[in-house]
VEXTI-506035 format. One record per residue: residue number from 1; x, y negated, z negated of N, C-alpha, C, O in turn. Coordinates in nm, 2 decimals. Atoms other than C-alpha are relative to their C-alpha. Example, Ala and Ser with C-alpha at 12.3 -4.5 7.8 and 13.67 -1.06 7.14 Angstrom:
2
<rec n="1" n_c1="0.09" n_c2="0.12" n_c3="0.00" ca_c1="1.23" ca_c2="0.45" ca_c3="-0.78" c_c1="0.09" c_c2="-0.12" c_c3="0.00" o_c1="0.19" o_c2="-0.12" o_c3="-0.07"/>
<rec n="2" n_c1="-0.09" n_c2="0.11" n_c3="0.00" ca_c1="1.37" ca_c2="0.11" ca_c3="-0.71" c_c1="-0.08" c_c2="-0.11" c_c3="-0.08" o_c1="-0.03" o_c2="-0.22" o_c3="-0.09"/>
END
This chain:
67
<rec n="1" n_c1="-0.09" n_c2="-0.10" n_c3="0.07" ca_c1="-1.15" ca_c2="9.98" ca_c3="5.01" c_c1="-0.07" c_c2="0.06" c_c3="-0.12" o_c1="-0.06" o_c2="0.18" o_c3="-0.14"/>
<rec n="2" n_c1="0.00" n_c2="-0.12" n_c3="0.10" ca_c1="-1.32" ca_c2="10.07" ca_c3="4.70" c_c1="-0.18" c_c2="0.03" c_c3="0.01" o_c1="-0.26" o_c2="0.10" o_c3="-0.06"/>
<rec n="3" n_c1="0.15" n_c2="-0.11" n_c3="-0.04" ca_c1="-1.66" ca_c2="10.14" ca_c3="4.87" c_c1="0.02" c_c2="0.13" c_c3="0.09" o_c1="-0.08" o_c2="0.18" o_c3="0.12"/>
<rec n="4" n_c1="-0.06" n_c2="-0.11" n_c3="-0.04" ca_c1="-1.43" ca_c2="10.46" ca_c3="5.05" c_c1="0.00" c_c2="0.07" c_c3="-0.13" o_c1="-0.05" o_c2="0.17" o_c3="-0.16"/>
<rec n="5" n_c1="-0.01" n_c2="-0.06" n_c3="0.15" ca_c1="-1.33" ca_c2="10.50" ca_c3="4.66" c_c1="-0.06" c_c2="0.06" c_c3="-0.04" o_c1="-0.03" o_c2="0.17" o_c3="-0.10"/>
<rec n="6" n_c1="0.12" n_c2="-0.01" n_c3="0.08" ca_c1="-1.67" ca_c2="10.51" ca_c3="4.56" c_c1="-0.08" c_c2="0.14" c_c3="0.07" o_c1="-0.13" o_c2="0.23" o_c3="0.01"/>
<rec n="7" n_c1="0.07" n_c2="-0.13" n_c3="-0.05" ca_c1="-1.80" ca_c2="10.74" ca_c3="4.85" c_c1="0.07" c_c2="0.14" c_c3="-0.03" o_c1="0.00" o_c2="0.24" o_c3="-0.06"/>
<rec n="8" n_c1="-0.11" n_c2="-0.10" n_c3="0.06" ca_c1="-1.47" ca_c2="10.98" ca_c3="4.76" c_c1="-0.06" c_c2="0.11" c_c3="-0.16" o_c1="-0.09" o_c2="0.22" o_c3="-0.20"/>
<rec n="9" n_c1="0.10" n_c2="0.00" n_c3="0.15" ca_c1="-1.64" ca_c2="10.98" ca_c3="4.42" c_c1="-0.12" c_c2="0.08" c_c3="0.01" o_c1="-0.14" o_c2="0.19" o_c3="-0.04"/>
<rec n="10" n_c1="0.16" n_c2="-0.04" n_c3="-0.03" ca_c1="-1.98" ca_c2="11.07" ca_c3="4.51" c_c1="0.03" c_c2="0.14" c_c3="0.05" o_c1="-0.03" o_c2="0.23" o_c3="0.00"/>
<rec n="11" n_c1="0.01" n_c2="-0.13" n_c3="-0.02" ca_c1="-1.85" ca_c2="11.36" ca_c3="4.70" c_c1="0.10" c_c2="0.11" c_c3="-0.10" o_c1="0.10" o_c2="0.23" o_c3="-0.08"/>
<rec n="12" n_c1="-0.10" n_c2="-0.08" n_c3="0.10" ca_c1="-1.59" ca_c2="11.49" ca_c3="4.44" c_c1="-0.10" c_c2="0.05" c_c3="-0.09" o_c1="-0.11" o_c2="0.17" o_c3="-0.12"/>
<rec n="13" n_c1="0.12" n_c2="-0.02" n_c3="0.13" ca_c1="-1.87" ca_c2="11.47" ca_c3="4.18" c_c1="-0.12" c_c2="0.06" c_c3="0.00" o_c1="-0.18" o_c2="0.10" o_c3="-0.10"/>
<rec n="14" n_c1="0.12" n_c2="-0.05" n_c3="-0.04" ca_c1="-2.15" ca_c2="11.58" ca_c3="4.37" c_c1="-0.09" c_c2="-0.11" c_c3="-0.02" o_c1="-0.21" o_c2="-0.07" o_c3="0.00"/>
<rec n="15" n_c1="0.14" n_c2="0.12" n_c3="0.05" ca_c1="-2.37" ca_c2="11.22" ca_c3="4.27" c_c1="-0.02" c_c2="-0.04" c_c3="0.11" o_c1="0.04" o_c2="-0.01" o_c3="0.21"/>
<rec n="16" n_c1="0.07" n_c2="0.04" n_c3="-0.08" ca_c1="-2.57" ca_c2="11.06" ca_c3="4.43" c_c1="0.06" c_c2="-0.18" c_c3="0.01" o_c1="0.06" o_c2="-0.26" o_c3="-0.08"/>
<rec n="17" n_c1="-0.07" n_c2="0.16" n_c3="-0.03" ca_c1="-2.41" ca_c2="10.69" ca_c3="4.60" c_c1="-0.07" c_c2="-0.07" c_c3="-0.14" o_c1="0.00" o_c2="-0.08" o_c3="-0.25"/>
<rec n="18" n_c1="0.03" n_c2="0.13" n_c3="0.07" ca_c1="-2.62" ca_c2="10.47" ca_c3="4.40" c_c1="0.02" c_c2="0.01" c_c3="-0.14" o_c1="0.06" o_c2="-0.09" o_c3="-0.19"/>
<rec n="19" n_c1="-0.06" n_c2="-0.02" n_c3="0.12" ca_c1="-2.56" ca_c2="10.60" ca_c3="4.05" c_c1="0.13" c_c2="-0.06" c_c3="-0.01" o_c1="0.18" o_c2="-0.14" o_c3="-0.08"/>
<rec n="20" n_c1="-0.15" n_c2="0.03" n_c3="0.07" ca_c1="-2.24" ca_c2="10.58" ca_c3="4.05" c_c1="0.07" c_c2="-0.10" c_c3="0.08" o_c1="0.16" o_c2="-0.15" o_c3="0.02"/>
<rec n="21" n_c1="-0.07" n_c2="0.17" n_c3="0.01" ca_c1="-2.14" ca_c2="10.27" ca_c3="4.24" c_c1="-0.12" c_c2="-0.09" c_c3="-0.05" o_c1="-0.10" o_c2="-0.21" o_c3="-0.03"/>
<rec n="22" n_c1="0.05" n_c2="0.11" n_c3="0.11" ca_c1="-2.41" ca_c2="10.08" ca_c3="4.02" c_c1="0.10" c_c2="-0.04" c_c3="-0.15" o_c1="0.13" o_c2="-0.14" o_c3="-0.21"/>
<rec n="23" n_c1="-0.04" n_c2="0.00" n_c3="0.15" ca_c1="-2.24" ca_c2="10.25" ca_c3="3.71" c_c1="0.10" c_c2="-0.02" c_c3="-0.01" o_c1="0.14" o_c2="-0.03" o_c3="-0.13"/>
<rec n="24" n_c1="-0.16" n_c2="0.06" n_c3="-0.02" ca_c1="-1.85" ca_c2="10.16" ca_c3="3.84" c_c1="-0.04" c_c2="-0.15" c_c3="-0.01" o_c1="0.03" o_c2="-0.21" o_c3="-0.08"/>
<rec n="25" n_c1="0.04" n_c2="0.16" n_c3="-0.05" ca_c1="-1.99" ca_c2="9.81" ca_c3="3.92" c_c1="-0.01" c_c2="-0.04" c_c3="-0.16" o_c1="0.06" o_c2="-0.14" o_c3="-0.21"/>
<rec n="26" n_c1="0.02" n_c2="0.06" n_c3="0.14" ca_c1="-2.10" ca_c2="9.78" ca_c3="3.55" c_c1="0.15" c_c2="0.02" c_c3="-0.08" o_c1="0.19" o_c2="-0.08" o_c3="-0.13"/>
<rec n="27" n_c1="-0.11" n_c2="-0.06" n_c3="0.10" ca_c1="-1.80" ca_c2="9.93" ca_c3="3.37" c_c1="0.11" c_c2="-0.11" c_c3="0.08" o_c1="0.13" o_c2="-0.20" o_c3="0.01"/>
<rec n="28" n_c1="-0.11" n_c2="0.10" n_c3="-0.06" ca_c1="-1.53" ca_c2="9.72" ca_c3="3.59" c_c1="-0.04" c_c2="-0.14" c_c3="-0.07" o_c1="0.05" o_c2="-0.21" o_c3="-0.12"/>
<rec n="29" n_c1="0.01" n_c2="0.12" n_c3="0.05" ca_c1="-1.69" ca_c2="9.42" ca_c3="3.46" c_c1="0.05" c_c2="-0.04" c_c3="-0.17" o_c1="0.07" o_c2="-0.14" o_c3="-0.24"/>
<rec n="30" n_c1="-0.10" n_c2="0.00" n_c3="0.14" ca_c1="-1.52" ca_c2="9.52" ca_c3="3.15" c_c1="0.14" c_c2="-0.08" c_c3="0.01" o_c1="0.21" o_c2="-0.06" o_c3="0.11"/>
<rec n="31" n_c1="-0.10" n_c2="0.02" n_c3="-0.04" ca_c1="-1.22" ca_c2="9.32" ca_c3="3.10" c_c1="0.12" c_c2="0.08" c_c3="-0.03" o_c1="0.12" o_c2="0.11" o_c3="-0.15"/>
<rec n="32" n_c1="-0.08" n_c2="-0.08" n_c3="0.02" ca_c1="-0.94" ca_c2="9.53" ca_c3="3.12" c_c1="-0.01" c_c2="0.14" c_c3="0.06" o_c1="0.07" o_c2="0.23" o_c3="0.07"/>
<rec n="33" n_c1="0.07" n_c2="-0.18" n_c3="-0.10" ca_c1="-1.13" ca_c2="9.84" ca_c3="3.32" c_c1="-0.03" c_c2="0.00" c_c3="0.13" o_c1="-0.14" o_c2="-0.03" o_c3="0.17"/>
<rec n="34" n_c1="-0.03" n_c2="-0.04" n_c3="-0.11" ca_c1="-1.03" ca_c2="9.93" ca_c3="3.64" c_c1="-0.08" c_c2="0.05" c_c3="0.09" o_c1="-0.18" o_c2="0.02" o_c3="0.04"/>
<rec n="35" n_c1="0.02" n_c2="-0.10" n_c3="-0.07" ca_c1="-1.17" ca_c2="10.15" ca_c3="3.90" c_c1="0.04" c_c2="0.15" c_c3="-0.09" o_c1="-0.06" o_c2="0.21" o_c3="-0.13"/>
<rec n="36" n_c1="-0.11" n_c2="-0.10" n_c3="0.04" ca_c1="-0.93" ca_c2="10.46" ca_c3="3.74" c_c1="-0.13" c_c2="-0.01" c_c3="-0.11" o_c1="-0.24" o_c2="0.03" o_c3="-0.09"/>
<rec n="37" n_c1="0.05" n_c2="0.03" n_c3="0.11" ca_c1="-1.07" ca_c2="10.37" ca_c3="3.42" c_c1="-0.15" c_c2="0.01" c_c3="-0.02" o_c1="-0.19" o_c2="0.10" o_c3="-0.09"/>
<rec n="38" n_c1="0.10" n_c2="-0.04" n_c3="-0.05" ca_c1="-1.40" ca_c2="10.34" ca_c3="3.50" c_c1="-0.05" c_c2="0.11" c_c3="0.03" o_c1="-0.17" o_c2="0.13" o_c3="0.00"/>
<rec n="39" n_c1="0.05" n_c2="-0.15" n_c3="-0.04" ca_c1="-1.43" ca_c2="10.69" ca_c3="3.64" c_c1="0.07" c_c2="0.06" c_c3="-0.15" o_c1="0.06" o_c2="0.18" o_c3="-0.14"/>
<rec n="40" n_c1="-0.04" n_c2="-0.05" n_c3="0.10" ca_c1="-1.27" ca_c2="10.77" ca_c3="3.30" c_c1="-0.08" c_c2="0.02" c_c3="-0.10" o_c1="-0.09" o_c2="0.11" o_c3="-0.18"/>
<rec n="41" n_c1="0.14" n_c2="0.01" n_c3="0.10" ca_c1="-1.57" ca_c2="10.66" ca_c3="3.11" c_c1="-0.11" c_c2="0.09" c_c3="0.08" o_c1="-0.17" o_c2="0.19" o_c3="0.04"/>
<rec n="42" n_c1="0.13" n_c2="-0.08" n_c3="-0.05" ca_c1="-1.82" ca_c2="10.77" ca_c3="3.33" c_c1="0.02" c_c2="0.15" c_c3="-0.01" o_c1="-0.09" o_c2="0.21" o_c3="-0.03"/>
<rec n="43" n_c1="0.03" n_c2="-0.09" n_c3="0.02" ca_c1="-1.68" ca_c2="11.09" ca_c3="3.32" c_c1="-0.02" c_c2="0.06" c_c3="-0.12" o_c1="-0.10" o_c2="0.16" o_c3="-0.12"/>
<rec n="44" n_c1="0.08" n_c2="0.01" n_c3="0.14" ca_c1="-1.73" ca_c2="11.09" ca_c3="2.93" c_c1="-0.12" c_c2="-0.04" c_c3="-0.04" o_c1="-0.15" o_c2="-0.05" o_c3="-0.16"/>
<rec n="45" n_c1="0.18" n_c2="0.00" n_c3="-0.04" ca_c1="-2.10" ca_c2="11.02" ca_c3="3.03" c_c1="0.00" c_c2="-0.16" c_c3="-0.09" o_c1="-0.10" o_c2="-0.19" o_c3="-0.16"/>
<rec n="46" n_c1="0.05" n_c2="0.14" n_c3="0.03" ca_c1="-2.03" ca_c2="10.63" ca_c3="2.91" c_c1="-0.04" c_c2="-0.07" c_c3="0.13" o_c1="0.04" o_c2="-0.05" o_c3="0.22"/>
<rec n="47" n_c1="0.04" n_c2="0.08" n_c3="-0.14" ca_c1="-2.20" ca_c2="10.44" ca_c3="3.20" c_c1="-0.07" c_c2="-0.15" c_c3="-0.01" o_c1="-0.12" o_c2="-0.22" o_c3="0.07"/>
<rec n="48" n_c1="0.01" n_c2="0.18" n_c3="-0.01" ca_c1="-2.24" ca_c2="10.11" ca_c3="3.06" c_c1="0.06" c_c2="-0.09" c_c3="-0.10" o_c1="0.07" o_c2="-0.04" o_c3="-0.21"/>
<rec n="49" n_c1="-0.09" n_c2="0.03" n_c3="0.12" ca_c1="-2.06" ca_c2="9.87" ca_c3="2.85" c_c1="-0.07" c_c2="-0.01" c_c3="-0.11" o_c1="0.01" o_c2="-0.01" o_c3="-0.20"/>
<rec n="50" n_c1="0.07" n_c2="-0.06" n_c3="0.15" ca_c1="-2.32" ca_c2="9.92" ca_c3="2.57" c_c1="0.08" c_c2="0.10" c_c3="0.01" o_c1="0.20" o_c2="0.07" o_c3="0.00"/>
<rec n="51" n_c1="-0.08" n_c2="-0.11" n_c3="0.04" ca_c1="-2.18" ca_c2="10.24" ca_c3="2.55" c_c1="0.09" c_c2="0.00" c_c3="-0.04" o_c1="0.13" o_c2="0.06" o_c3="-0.14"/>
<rec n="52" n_c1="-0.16" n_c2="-0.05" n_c3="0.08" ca_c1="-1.81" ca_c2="10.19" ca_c3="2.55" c_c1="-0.02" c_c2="-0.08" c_c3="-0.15" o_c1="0.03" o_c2="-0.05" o_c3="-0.26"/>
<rec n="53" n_c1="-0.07" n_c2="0.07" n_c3="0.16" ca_c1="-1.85" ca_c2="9.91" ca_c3="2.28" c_c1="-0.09" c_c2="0.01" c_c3="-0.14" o_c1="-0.09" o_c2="-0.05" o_c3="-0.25"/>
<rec n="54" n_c1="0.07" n_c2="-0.13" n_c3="0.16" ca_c1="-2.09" ca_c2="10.16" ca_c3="2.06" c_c1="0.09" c_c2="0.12" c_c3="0.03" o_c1="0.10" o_c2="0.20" o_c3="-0.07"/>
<rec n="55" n_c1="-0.07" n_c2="-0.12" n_c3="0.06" ca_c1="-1.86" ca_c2="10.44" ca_c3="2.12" c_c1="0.07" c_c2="0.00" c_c3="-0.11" o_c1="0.06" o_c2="-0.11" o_c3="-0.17"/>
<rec n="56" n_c1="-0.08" n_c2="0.00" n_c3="0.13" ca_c1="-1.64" ca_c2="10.52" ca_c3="1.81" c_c1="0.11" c_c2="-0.01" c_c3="0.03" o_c1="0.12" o_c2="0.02" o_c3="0.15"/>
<rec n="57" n_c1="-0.11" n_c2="-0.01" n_c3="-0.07" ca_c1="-1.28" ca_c2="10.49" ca_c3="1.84" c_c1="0.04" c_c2="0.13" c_c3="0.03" o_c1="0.09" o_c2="0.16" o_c3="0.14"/>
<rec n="58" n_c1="0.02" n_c2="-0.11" n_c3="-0.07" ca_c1="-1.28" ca_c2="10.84" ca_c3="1.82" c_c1="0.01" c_c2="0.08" c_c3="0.09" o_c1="0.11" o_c2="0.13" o_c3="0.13"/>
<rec n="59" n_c1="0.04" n_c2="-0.01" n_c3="-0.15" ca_c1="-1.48" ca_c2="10.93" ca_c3="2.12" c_c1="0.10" c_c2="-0.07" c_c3="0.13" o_c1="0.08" o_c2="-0.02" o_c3="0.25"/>
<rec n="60" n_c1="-0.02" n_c2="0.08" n_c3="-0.10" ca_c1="-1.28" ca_c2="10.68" ca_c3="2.33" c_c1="0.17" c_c2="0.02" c_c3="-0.04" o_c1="0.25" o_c2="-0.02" o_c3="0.05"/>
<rec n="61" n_c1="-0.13" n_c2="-0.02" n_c3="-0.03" ca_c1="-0.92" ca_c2="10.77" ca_c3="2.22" c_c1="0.02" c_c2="0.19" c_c3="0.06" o_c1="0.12" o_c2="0.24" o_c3="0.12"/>
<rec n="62" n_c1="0.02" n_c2="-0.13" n_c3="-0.04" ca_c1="-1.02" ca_c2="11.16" ca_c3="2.31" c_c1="-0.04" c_c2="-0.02" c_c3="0.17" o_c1="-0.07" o_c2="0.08" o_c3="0.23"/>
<rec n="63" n_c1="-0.02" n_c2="-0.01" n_c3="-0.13" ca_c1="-1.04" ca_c2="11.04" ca_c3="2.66" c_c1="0.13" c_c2="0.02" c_c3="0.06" o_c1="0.21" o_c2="-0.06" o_c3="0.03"/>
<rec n="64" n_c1="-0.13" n_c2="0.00" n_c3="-0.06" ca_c1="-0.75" ca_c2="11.14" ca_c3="2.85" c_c1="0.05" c_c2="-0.11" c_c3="0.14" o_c1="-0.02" o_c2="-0.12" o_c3="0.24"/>
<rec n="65" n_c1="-0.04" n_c2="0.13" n_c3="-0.05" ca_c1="-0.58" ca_c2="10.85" ca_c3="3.02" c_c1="-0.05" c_c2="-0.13" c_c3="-0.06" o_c1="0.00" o_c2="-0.23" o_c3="-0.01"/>
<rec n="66" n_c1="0.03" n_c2="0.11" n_c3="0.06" ca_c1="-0.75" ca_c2="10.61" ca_c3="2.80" c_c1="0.14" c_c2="-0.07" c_c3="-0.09" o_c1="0.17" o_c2="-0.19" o_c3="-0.08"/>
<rec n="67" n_c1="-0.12" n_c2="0.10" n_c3="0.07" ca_c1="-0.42" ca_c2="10.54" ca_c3="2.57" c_c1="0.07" c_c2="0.07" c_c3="0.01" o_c1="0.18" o_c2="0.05" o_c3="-0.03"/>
END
């Protein structure tokens, strides 16, 4: 199921498979971050959990669906 997700993805976005189910793979391992969520960051060009937990709160309440 969420390797259909992931190809869905790929073609919505135009990427290329392995990008972006590497960089969902990473971000899910977040606790608390979903699939949904995941493509939430990535589309704010965070693609790894360095990223989200150097973003600013800022940056990360200016995502929409984030809070």
């Amino acid at each position: 199921m969420l390797r259909k997700k992931i190809q869905k993805m790929n073609k919505d976005n135009n990427m290329d498979p392995f990008p972006l189910s590497f960089f969902l793979d990473e971000l899910i391992k977040l606790e608390g971050v979903g699939l949904k969520t995941a493509n939430l960051l990535l589309e704010a060009n965070l693609k790894s959990s360095h990223d989200v937990l150097n973003a600013s709160d800022e940056k990360l309440l200016q995502i929409k669906g984030i809070c």
